[in-house]
C-alpha positions as a Markdown table, in Angstrom:
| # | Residue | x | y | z |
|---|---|---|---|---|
| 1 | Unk | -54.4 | -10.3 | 64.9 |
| 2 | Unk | -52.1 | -9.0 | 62.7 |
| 3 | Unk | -49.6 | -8.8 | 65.3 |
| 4 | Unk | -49.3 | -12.5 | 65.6 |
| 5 | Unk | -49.3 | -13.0 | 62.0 |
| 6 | Unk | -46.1 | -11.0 | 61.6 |
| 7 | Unk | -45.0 | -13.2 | 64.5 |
| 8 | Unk | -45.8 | -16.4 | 63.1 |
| 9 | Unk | -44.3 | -15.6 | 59.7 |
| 10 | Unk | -41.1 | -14.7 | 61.4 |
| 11 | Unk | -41.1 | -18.1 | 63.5 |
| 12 | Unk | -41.6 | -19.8 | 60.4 |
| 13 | Unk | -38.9 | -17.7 | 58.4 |
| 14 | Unk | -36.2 | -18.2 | 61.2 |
| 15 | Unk | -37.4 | -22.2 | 61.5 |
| 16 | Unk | -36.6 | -22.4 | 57.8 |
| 17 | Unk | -33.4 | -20.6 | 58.0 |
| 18 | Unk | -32.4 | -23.1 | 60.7 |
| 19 | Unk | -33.2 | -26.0 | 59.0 |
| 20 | Unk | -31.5 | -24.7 | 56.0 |
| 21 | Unk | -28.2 | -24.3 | 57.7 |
| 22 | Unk | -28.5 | -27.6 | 60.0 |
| 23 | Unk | -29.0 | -29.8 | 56.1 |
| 24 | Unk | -25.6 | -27.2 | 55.3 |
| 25 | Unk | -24.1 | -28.6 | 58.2 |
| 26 | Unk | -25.1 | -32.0 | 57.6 |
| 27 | Unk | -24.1 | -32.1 | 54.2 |
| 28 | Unk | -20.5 | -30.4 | 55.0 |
| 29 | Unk | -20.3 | -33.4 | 57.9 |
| 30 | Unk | -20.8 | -36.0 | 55.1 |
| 31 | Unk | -18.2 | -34.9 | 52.8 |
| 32 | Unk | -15.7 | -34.1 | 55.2 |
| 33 | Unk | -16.2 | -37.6 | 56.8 |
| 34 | Unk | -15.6 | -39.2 | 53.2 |
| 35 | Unk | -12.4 | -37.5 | 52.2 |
| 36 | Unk | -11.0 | -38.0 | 56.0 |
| 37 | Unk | -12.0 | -41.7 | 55.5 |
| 38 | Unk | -10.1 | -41.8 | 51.9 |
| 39 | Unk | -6.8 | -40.1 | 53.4 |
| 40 | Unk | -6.8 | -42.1 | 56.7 |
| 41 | Unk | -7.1 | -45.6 | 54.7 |
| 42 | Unk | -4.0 | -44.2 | 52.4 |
| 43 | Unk | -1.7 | -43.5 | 54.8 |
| 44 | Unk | -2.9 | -46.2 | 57.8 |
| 45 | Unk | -4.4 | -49.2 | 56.3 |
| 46 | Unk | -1.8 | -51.7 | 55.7 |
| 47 | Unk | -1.2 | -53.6 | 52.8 |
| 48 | Unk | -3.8 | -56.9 | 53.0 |
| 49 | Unk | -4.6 | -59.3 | 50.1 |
| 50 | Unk | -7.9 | -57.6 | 49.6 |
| 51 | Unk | -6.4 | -54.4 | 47.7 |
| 52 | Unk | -6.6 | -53.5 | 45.0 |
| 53 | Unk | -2.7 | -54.5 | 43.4 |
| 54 | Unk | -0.9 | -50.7 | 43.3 |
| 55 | Unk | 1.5 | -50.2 | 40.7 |
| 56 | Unk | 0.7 | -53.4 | 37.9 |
| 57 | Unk | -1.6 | -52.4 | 35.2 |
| 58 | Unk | -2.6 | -55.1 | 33.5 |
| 59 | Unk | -2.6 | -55.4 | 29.2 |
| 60 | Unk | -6.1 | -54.5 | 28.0 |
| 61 | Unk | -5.7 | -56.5 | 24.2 |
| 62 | Unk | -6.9 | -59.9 | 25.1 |
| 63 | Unk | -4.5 | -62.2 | 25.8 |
| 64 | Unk | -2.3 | -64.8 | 27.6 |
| 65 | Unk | -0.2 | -62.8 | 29.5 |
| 66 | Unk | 2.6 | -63.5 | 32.0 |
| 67 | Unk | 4.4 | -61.4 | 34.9 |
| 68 | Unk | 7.2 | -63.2 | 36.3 |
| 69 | Unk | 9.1 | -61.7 | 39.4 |
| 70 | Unk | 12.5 | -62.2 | 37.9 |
| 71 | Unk | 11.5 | -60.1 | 35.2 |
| 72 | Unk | 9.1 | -57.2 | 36.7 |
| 73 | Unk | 7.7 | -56.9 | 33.3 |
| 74 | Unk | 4.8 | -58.8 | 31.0 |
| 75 | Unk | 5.4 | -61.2 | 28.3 |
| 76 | Unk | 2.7 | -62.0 | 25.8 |
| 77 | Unk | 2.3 | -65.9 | 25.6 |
| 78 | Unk | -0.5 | -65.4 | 23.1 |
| 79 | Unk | -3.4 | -62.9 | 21.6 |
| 80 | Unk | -5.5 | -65.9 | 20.7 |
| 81 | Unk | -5.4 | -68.4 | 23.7 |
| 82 | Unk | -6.6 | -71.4 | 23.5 |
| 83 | Unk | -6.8 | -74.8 | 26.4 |
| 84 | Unk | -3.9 | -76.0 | 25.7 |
| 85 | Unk | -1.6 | -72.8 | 25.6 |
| 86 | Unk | -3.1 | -71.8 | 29.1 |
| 87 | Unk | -2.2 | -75.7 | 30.8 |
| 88 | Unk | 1.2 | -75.3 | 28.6 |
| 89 | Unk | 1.9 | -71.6 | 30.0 |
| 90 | Unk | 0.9 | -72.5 | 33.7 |
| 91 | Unk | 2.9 | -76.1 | 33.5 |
| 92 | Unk | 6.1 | -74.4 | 31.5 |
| 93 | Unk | 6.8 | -71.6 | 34.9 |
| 94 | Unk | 8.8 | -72.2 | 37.8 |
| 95 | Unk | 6.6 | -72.6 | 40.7 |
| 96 | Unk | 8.7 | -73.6 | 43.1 |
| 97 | Unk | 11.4 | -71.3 | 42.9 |
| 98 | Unk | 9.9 | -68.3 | 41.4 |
| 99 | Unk | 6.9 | -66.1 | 41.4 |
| 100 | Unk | 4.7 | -65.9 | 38.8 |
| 101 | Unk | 1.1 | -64.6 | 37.8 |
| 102 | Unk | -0.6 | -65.5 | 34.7 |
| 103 | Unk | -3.5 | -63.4 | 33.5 |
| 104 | Unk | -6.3 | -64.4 | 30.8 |
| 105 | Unk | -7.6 | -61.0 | 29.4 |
| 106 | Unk | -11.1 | -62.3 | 28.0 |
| 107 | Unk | -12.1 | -59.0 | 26.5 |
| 108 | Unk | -11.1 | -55.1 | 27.0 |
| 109 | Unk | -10.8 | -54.7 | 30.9 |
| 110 | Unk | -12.4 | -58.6 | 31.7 |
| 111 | Unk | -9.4 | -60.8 | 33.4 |
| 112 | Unk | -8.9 | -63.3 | 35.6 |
| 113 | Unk | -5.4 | -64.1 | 37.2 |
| 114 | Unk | -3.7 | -66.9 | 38.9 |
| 115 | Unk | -0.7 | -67.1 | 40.4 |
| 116 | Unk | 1.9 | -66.9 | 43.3 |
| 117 | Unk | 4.3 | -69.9 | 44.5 |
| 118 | Unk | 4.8 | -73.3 | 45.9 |
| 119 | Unk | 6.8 | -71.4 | 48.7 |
| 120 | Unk | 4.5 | -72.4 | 51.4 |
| 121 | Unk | 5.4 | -68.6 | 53.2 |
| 122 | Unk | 3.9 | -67.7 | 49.7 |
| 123 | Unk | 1.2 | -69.8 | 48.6 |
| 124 | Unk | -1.2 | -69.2 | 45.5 |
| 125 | Unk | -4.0 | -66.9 | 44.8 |
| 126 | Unk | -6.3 | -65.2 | 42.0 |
| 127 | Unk | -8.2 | -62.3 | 41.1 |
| 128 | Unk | -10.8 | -61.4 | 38.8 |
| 129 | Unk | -11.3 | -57.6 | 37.0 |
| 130 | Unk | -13.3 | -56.2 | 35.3 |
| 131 | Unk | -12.3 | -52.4 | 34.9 |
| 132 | Unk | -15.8 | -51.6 | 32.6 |
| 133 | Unk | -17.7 | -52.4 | 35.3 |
| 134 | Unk | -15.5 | -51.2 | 38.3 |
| 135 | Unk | -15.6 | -55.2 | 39.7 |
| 136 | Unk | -13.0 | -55.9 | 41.3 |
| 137 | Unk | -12.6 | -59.9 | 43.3 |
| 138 | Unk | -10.4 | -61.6 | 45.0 |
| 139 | Unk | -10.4 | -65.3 | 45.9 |
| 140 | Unk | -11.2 | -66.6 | 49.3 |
| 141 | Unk | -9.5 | -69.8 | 49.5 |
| 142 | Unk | -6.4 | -70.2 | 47.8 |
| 143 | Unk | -5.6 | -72.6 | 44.9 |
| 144 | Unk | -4.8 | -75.4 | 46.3 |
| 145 | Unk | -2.8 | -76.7 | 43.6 |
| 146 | Unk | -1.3 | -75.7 | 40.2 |
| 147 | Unk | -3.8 | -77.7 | 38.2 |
| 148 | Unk | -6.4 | -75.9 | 40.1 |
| 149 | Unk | -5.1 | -72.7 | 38.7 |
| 150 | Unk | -4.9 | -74.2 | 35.8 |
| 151 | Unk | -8.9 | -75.6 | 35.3 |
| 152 | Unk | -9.7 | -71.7 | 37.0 |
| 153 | Unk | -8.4 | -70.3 | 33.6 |
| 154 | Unk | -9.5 | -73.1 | 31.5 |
| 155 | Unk | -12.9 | -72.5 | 32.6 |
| 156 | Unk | -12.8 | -68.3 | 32.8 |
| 157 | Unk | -11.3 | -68.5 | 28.5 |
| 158 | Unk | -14.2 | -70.7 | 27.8 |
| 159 | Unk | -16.9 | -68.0 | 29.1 |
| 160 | Unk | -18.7 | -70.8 | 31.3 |
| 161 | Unk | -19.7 | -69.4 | 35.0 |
| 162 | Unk | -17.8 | -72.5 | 36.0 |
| 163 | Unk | -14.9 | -70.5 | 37.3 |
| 164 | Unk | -17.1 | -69.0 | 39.5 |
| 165 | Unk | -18.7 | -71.6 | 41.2 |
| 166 | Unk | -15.4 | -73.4 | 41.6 |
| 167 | Unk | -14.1 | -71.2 | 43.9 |
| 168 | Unk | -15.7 | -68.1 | 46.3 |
| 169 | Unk | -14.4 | -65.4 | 45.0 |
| 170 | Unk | -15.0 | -61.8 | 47.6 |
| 171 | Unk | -15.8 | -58.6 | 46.0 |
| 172 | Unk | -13.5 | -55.9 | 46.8 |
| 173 | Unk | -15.1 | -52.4 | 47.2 |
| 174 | Unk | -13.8 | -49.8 | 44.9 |
């Protein structure tokens, strides 16, 4: 009898020690899986309207903010929009023979952006970020107009939901 036990304890040592090494294995599968995954969709995955933009980092002060193609760079319309600056802003740009995107910077990190061209190759689009909460959304239907961009920032600067609602907007995994 105390044969077996010896036996039994040594099944149940070697069972342990291969279960042990199979949740190693397992564990060593996952990570390697996620960092092969990270580098393929860096150097593969093109370019598509649902990344993350690469390269533009957008003011954190709150703000009426502009970023005009001509000019690769951001000027400040104001620190204390208001309704009328934001339909004055939008209405001021060049839409059909420049790009543009306007960005409403709510509160540290919280935007919302509108922008692109009448340039039908082109077209409009916008995005919402919030960087404190690592949201980060695109819209799914294009502007169709400029005064649709224009009731989209209205309605985000007010702090209704309304924005929201008048548009789909897709969340864009970080």
């Amino acid at each position: 009898m105390n044969d077996s036990a010896i036996e039994l304890s040594q099944v149940l040592t070697f069972l342990g020690k291969i279960a042990a090494f199979i949740v190693i294995v397992y564990l060593a599968f996952q990570v390697f899986k996620r960092v092969a995954g990270l580098l393929v969709n860096l150097v593969y995955e093109p370019h598509t309207r649902t990344e993350k933009p690469v390269g533009i980092e957008i003011p954190d002060v709150p703000g009426l903010y502009v970023l005009s193609e001509e000019d690769s760079k951001f000027s400040v319309v104001s620190h204390n929009s208001a309704e009328e600056s934001i339909r004055t802003t939008i209405r001021s740009l060049d839409w059909d023979g420049g790009f543009h995107s306007v960005f409403l910077v709510r509160s540290r990190g919280v935007s919302l952006e509108v922008g692109g061209s009448l340039d039908p190759d082109v077209g409009f689009s916008s995005a919402y970020r919030d960087r404190n909460n690592d949201d980060y959304r695109v819209i799914r239907e294009a502007p169709a107009s400029i005064q649709s961009m224009e009731d989209l920032l209205v309605s985000f600067h007010l702090g209704e939901r309304r924005w929201e609602e008048m548009s789909d907007y897709e969340q864009i995994s970080s």
